[in-house]
C-alpha positions in Angstrom: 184.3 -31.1 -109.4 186.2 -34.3 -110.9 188.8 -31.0 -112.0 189.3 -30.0 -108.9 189.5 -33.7 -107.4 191.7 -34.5 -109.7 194.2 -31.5 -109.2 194.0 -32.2 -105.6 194.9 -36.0 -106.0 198.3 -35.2 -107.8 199.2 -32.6 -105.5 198.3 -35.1 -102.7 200.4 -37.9 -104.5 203.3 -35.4 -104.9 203.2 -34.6 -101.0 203.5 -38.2 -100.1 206.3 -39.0 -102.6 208.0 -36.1 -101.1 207.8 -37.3 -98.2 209.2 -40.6 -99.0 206.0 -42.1 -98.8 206.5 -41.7 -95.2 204.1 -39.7 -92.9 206.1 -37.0 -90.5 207.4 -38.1 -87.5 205.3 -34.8 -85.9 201.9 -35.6 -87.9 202.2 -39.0 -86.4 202.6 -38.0 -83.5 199.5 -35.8 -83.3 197.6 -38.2 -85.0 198.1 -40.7 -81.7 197.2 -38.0 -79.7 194.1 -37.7 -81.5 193.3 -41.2 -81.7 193.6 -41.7 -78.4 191.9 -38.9 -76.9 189.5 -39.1 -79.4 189.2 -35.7 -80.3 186.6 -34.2 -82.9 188.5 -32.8 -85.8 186.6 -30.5 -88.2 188.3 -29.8 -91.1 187.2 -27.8 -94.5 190.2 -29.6 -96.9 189.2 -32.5 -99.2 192.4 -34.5 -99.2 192.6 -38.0 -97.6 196.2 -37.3 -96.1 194.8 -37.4 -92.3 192.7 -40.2 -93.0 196.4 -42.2 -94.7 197.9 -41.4 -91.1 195.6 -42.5 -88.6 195.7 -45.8 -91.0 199.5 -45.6 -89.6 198.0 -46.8 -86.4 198.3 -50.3 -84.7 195.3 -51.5 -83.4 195.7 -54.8 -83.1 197.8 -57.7 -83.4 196.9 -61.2 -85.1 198.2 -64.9 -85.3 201.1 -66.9 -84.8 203.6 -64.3 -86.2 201.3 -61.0 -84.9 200.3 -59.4 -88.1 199.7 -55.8 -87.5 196.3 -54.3 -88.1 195.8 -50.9 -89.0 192.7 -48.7 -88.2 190.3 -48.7 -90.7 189.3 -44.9 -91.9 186.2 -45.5 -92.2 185.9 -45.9 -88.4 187.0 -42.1 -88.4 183.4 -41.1 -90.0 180.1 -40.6 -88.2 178.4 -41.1 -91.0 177.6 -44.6 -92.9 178.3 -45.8 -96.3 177.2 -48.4 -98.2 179.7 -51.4 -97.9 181.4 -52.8 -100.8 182.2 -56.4 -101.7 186.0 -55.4 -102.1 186.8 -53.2 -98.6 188.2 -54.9 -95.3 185.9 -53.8 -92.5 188.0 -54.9 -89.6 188.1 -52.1 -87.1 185.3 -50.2 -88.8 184.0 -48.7 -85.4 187.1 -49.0 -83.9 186.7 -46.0 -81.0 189.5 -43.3 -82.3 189.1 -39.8 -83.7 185.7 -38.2 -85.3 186.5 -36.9 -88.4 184.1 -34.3 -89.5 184.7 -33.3 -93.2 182.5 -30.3 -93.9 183.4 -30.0 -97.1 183.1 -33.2 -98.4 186.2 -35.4 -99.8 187.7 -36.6 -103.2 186.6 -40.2 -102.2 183.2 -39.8 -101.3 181.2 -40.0 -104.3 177.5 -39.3 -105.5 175.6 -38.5 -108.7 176.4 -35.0 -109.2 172.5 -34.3 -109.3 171.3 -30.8 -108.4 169.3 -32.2 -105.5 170.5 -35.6 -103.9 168.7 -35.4 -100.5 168.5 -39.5 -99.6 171.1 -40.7 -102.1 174.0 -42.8 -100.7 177.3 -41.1 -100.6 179.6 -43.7 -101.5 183.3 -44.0 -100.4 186.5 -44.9 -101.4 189.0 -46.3 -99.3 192.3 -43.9 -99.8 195.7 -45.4 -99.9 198.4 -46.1 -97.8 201.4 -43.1 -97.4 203.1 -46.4 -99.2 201.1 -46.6 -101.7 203.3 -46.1 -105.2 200.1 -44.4 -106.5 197.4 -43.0 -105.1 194.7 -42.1 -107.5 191.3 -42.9 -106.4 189.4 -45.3 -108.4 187.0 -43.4 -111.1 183.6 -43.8 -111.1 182.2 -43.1 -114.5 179.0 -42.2 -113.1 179.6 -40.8 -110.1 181.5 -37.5 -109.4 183.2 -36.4 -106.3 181.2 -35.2 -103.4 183.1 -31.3 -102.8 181.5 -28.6 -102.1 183.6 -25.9 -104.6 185.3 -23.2 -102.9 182.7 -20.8 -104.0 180.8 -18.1 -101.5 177.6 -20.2 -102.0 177.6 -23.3 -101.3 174.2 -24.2 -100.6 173.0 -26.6 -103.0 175.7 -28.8 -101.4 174.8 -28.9 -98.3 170.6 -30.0 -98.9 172.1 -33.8 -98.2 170.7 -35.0 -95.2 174.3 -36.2 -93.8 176.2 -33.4 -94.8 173.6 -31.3 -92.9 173.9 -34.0 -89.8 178.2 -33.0 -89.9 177.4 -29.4 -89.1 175.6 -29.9 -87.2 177.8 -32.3 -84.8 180.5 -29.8 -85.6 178.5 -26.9 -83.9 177.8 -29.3 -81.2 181.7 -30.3 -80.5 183.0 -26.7 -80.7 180.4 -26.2 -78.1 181.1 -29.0 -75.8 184.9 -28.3 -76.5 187.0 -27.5 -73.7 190.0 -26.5 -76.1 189.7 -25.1 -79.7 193.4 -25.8 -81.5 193.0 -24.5 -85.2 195.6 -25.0 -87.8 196.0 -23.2 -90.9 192.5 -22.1 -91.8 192.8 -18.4 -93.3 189.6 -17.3 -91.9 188.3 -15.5 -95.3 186.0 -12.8 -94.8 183.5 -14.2 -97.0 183.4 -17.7 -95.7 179.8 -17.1 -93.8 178.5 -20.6 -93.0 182.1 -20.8 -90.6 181.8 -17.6 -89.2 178.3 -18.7 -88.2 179.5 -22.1 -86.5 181.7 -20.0 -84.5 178.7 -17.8 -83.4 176.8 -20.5 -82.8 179.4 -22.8 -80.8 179.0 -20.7 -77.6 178.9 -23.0 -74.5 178.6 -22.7 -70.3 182.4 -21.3 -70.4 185.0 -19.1 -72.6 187.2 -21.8 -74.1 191.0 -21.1 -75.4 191.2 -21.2 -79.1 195.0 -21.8 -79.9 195.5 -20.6 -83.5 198.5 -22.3 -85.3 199.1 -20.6 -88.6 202.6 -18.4 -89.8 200.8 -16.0 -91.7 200.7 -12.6 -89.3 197.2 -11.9 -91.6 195.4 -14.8 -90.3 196.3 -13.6 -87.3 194.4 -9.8 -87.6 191.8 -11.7 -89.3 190.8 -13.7 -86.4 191.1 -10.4 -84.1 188.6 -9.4 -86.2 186.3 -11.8 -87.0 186.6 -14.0 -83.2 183.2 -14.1 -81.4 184.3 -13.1 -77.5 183.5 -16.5 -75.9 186.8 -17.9 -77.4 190.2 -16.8 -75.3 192.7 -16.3 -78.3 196.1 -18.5 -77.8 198.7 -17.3 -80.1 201.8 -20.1 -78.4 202.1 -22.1 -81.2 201.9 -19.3 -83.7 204.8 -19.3 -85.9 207.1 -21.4 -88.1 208.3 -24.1 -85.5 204.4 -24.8 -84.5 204.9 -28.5 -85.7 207.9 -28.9 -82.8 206.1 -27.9 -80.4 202.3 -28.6 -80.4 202.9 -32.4 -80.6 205.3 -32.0 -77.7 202.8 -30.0 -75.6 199.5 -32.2 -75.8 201.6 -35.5 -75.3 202.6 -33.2 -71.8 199.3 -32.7 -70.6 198.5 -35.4 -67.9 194.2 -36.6 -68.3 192.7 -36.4 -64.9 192.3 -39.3 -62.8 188.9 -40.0 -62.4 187.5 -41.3 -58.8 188.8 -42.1 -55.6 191.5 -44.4 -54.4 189.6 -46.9 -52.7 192.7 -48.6 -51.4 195.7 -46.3 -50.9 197.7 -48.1 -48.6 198.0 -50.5 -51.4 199.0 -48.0 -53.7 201.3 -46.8 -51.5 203.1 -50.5 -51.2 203.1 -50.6 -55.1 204.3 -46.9 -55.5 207.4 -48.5 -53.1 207.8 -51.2 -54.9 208.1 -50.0 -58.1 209.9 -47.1 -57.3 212.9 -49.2 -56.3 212.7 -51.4 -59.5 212.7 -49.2 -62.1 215.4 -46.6 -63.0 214.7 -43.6 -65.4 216.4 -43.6 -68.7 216.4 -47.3 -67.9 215.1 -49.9 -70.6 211.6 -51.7 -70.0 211.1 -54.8 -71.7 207.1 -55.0 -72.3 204.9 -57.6 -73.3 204.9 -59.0 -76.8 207.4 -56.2 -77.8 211.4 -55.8 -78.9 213.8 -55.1 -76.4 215.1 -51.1 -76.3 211.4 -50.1 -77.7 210.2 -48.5 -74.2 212.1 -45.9 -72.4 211.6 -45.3 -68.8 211.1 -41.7 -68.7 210.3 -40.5 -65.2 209.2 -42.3 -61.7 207.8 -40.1 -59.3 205.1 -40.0 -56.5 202.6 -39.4 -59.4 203.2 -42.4 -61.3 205.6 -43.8 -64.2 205.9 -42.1 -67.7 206.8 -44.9 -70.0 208.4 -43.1 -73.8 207.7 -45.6 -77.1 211.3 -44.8 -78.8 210.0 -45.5 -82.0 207.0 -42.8 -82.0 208.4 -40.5 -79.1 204.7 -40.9 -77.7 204.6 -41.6 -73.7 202.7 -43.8 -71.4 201.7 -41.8 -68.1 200.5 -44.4 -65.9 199.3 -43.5 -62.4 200.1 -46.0 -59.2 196.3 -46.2 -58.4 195.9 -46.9 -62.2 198.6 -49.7 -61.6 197.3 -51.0 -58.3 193.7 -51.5 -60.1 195.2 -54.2 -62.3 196.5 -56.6 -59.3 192.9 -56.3 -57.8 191.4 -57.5 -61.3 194.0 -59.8 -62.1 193.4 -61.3 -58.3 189.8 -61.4 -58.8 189.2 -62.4 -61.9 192.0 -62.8 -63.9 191.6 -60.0 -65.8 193.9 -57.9 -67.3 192.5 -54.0 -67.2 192.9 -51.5 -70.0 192.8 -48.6 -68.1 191.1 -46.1 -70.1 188.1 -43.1 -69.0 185.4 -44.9 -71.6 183.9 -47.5 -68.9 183.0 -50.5 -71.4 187.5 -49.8 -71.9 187.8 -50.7 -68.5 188.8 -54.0 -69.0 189.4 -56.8 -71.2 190.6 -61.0 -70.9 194.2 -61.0 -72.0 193.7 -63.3 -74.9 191.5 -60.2 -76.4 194.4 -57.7 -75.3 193.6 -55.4 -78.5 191.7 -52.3 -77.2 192.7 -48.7 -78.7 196.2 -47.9 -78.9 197.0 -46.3 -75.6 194.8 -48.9 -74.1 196.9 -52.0 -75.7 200.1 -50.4 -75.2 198.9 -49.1 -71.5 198.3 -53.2 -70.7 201.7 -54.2 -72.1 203.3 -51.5 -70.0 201.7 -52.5 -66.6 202.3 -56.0 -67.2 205.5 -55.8 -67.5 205.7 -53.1 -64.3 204.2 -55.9 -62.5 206.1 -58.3 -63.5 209.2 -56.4 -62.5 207.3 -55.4 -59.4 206.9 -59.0 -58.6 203.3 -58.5 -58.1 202.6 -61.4 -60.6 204.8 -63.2 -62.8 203.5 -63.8 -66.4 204.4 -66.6 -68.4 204.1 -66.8 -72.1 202.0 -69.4 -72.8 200.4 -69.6 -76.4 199.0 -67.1 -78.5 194.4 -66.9 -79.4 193.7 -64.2 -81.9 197.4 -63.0 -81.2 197.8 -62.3 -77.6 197.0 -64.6 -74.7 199.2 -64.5 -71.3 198.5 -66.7 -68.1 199.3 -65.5 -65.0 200.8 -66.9 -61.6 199.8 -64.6 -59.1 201.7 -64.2 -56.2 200.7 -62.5 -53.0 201.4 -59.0 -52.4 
């Protein structure tokens, strides 16, 4: 196993260096997607190179001069390690992705016994895309926790929270309203996955968009398929990474509840609408100037574009009008997210998830502009604190 690990670690570092140590503009833009829907990812690979780009990902800004800081990896696991002396554990449970690795990875680490049932798995934080190197410290007596990519892999899989992932992976596909898979050959021989996709039938068929170019993977999943998956074949193909990103940035999440107020939205939906101008500029809160483009204003709301991530901002009018009723009544700025403990947060602790954060910018600003409150910059706790003259409506 420290073989394989080892082979996978330089082919790892070679990807990054060929990439200039610089994740993909289209990995990082699914990677936001999938941080901020929070999407279960199940993967069978044992490379850290998904965990390196969700570490891309601001969640939060601190101090006089607004220090980034990233997410923490770890918070991607639903599984605990033991902490170690040397690791930074800020935004350990941050709420982002779940990251089920079903296969184990080349920074966990155990003993290599036969049977390990109630041994800690220890991990390794991986490093940056910057990183000039990026092997993973050795453990002399530990070995790498990967199950070999052999027909039987049993013995690996007696650990207590390896058995707990495939289980919450059986349970995802099953509560999954969408199945995206990307480049998994779907090998005849691979029983325990062929099983998990038995086993994953829910209430309703679900679409299962495969994204592969290999026209064999393709008759293969024909094949092998159980019938209460709906087989997608639009992002099949060469170009997949163009347009998959572009596509689930597109789809819209569901407004939840009733508007308790609409002739207020309606007044803000006026307002704004005459203020802001597509392919116009927004200057947001705490940001550079020319970062936000405003993409389209319509009766459904504003789409605000980040220039430097191409990843939009759809924010409704209700969505909108529910931040003048908390700023009124409590001075509170809302993070308007479906999680209801994300509902809202004080402005000097303005660092929720991504969307969130960049959500409350957004409508600050739209307010501002809207003339619905004025905000004034008045000095920074923990890296972001705003007051607020309120004016009436």
């Amino acid at each position: 196993m420290s073989a394989i690990a080892e082979v996978l670690q330089v082919a790892e570092l070679e990807t990054v260096q060929g990439l200039a140590k610089r994740a993909p503009d289209w990995l990082v833009r699914l990677i936001y997607w999938m941080h901020d829907q929070q999407v279960a990812i199940i993967t069978f690979n044992y490379d850290t190179l998904l965990e390196k780009t969700f570490h891309e990902i601001v969640v939060a800004e601190l101090g006089a001069r607004l220090a980034p800081v990233r997410l923490n990896p770890r918070a991607l696991y639903p599984i605990r390690f033991p902490i170690h002396p040397y690791e930074q554990t800020f935004a350990m449970d941050w709420p982002t992705a779940e990251l089920l690795k079903l296969h184990g990875s080349v920074n966990w680490f155990y003993s290599g016994a036969a049977e390990f049932f109630g041994e800690p798995i220890e991990y390794v934080p991986p490093k940056p895309w910057a990183s000039s190197t990026d092997f993973l410290a050795r453990r002399n007596d530990k070995l790498p926790l990967i199950a070999p990519p052999l027909a039987d892999k049993s013995a690996h899989f007696s650990h207590e929270s390896l058995r707990y992932l495939w289980r919450t992976a059986r349970n995802r596909l099953q509560q999954a309203e969408r199945v995206y898979c990307i480049g998994f050959g779907f090998p005849y021989t691979d029983v325990p996955v062929n099983f998990l996709l038995t086993e994953s039938r829910g209430p309703h068929q679900k679409d299962f968009f495969l994204i592969d170019v290999d026209e064999r993977v393709g008759e293969r999943v024909k094949a092998l398929l159980p019938k209460h998956f709906n087989l997608r074949l639009d992002f099949f193909g060469s170009n997949w990474t163009a347009k998959l990103p572009d596509f689930l940035w597109s789809i819209r999440p569901p407004e939840r509840g009733t508007d308790s107020n609409p002739e207020a939205t309606d007044k803000l939906r006026c307002w704004c609408r005459h203020r802001l101008r597509e392919g116009g500029d927004l200057q947001c809160v705490r940001s550079q100037p020319g970062v936000y483009l405003i993409s389209e204003v319509s009766e459904y709301g504003v789409t605000i574009i980040d220039r430097q991530i191409r990843v939009p901002y759809h924010l409704t009018w209700k969505a909108l009008r529910k931040v003048i009723d908390q700023v009124r009544t409590s001075g509170m700025l809302p993070i308007w997210r479906l999680e209801p403990k994300y509902d809202a947060v004080s402005v000097e602790s303005l660092l929720g998830p991504w969307y969130g954060r960049a959500c409350g910018r957004v409508a600050a600003s739209l307010l501002a502009q809207a003339e619905v409150v004025s905000i004034v910059d008045d000095t920074y706790i923990g890296g972001l604190k705003e007051s607020f003259a309120r004016s009436a409506p």
